[in-house]
N, C-alpha and C positions, 0 to 999 in steps of 0.2 A: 937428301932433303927434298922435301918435294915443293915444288911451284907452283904458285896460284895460279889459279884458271882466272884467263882474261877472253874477254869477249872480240871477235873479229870488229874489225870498224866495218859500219854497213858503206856497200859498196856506190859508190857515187853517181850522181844521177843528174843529167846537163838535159836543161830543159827550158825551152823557147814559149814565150807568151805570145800570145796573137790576142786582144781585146781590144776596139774602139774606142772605150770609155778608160782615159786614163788613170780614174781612180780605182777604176777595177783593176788595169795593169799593178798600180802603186800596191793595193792589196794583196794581191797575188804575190807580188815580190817580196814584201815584208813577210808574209803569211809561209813560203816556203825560204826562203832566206834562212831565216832564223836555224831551220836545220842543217846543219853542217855535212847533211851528206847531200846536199840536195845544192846546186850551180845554176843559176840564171842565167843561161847564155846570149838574152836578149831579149828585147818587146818591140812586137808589131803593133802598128796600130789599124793593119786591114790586109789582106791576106798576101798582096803583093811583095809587101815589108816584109814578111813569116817568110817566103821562099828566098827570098836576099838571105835570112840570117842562117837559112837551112842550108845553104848553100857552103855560107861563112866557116860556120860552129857548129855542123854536124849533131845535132843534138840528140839522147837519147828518144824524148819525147815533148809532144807539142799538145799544148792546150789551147786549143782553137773555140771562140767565141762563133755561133753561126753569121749572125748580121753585121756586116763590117761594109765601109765600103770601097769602092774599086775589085773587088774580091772577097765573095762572104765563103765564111768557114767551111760550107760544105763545096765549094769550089774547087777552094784550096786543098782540102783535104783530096778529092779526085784527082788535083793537079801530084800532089806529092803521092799518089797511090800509082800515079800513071808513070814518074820515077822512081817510084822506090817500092814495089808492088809485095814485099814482105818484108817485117823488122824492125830495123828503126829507120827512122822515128814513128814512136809508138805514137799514135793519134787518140787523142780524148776531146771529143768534144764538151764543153763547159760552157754552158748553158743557162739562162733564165725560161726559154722554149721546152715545157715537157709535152711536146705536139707529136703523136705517134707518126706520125706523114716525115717530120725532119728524121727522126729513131730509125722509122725505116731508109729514108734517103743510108741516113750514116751507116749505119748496116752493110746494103749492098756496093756505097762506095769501098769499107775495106776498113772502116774507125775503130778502132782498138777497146771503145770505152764510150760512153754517154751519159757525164755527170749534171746532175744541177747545179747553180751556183750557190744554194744554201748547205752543201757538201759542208761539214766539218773541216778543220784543217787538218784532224788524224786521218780522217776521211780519205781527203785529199792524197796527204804523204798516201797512205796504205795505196790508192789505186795505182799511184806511181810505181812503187815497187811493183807492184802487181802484174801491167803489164810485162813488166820488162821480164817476167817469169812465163810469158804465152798467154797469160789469161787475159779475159775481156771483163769490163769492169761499168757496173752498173747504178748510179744512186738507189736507193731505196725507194723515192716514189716513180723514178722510172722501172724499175721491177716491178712497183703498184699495176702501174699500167697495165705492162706487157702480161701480167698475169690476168686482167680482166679482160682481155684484147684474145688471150691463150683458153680461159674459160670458156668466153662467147664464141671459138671456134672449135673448140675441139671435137663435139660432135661431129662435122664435115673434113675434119682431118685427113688431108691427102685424098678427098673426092674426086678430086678431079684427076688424080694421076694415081693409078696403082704402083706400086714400088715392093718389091721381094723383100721378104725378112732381111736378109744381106748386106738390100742395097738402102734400109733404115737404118741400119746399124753405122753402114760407113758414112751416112748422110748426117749422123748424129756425130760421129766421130771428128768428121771434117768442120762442123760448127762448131766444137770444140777446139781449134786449132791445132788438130794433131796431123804430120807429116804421111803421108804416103807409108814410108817404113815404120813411126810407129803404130799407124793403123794394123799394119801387116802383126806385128808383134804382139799388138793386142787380140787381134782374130787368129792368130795362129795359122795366118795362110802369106804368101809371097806377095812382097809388095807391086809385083806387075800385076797379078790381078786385083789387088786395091786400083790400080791403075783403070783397069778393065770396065771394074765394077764405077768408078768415077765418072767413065766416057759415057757408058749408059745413062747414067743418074744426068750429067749434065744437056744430054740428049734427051732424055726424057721430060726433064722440066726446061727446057730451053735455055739454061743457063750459060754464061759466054765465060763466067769464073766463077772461081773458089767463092769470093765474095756475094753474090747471088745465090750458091747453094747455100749458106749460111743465110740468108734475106728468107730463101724457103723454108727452111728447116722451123728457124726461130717465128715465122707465118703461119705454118701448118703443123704446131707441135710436136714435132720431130725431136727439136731440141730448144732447150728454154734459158736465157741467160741468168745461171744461178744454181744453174741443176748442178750436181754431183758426177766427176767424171764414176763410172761403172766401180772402177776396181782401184781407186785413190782418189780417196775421202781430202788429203790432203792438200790435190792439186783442185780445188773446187774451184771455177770461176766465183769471183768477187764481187759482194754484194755488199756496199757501201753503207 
């Protein structure tokens, strides 16, 4: 006799609020609560509070408001990038700010995500998942942006630094958040020289991290938050 198919329970998601405006806390917690995979591990109400509970509650992912005070979100988020410099917690910034100048700050600090706060709450759930799968995760009028921002540049594209066929490909690759060995995997070359190829590129644009090549890539059209990885349609960074 055979057994119905029952579905996995989606797997659980512990996630820390950082907002100054309490009612936005209250919302945020009602608003994710109600899903049963999704744990409130705590609320900040400025960014100092956010590193106590990170401390605490280990959380998968932090939704950090930028203006707070004693410690605004993009602080905080370099404070926790400067312990915890890949992983969790997965950082999203969540936002009423769609000011390309902060986009960029959270970028090369190392932020996982830059949503607005009129994000749906499927919205919401989905980027959660989201990150915790490697992808980076965008509202829809912040894509707006960065596409008009990527138009009005693309003609001068990498003007100022030439870069090898090679050293685009893994410069796209690494904004993407793919590892050293899966770079290699996808280029079908050894991961020391994805290594190689990294030292150049980071030397050549001055870059001091991973985080920075991604600030260039997604600057100089290399790579655009939203694009399609090459060869899996499925693992596409997320557009809200």
């Amino acid at each position: 006799m055979k057994r119905a198919m029952t579905s996995l329970p989606a797997e659980t998601i512990h996630v820390a609020i950082a907002d100054d405006h309490e009612l936005a806390r209250v919302g945020l917690y009602r608003m994710l609560s109600s899903d049963s995979s999704i744990v409130i591990v705590g609320e900040a109400a400025d960014g100092d509070q956010l590193l106590v509970l990170v401390d605490l509650h280990h959380p998968d992912v932090v939704l950090l408001d930028i203006f707070m005070p004693n410690r605004n979100g993009l602080e905080t988020a370099r404070e926790l990038r400067s312990r915890f410099p890949t992983g969790k917690p997965y950082i999203i910034m969540l936002t009423t700010f769609e000011d390309y100048s902060y986009l960029q700050q959270a970028l090369t600090i190392g932020a996982d995500g830059y949503l607005s706060k009129d994000v749906s709450r499927q919205e919401l759930l989905s980027s959660l998942r989201s990150v915790l799968r490697g992808e980076r995760v965008f509202s829809r009028s912040i894509l707006a942006i960065m596409q008009g921002i990527r138009s009005k540049h693309s003609a001068e594209s990498l003007a100022t630094v030439t870069l090898t066929k090679r050293e685009e490909e893994i410069l796209e690759l690494v904004a993407q958040g793919l590892t050293s060995n899966e770079i290699a995997d996808r280029l079908f070359i050894s991961p020391r020289t994805v290594e190689t190829h990294r030292a150049h590129l980071m030397e050549k644009l001055g870059a001091k991290n991973a985080a920075a090549l991604v600030r260039y890539a997604v600057l100089h059209s290399v790579y655009f938050p939203g694009d399609r990885r090459p060869s899996d349609a499925s693992s596409a960074q997320s557009a809200c």
